[in-house]
N, C-alpha and C positions, 0 to 999 in steps of 0.2 A: 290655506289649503291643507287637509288632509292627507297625511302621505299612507300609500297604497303598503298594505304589506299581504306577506304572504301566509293563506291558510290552507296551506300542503299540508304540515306536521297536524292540525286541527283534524283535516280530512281523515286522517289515516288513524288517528286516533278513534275517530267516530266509527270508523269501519270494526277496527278491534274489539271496541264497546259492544257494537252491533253483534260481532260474531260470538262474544262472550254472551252477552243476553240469549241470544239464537243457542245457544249450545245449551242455554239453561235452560230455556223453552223444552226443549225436545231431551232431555233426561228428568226421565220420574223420579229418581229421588232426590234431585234438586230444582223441580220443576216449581218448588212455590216458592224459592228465593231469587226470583228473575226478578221481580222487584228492585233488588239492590246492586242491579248492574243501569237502572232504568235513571238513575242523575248524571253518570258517567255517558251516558248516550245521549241526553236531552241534552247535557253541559257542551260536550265538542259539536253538537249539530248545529247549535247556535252560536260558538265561535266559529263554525267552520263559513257559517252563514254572513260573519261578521255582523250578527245581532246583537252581541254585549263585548 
């Protein structure tokens, strides 16, 4: 068996990632580097998902 852990600190990760990408999104002069906030997002979504 598997033991259960917890993906709190994952979640809230993902969230920060999120809000940093979001905040790149929506200013023009770093609106074409939202890119490099995009591994850090995809990376906690999928641990938070406990995918990897």
């Amino acid at each position: 068996m598997e033991a259960q852990r917890s993906t709190t600190k994952y979640w809230i990760l993902f969230f920060v990632w999120l809000a940093i990408m979001v905040f790149m999104l929506l200013t023009p002069s770093i609106k074409q580097f939202f890119w490099m906030a995009l591994p850090g997002t995809v990376t906690y979504f999928s641990l938070a998902l406990d995918i990897i």
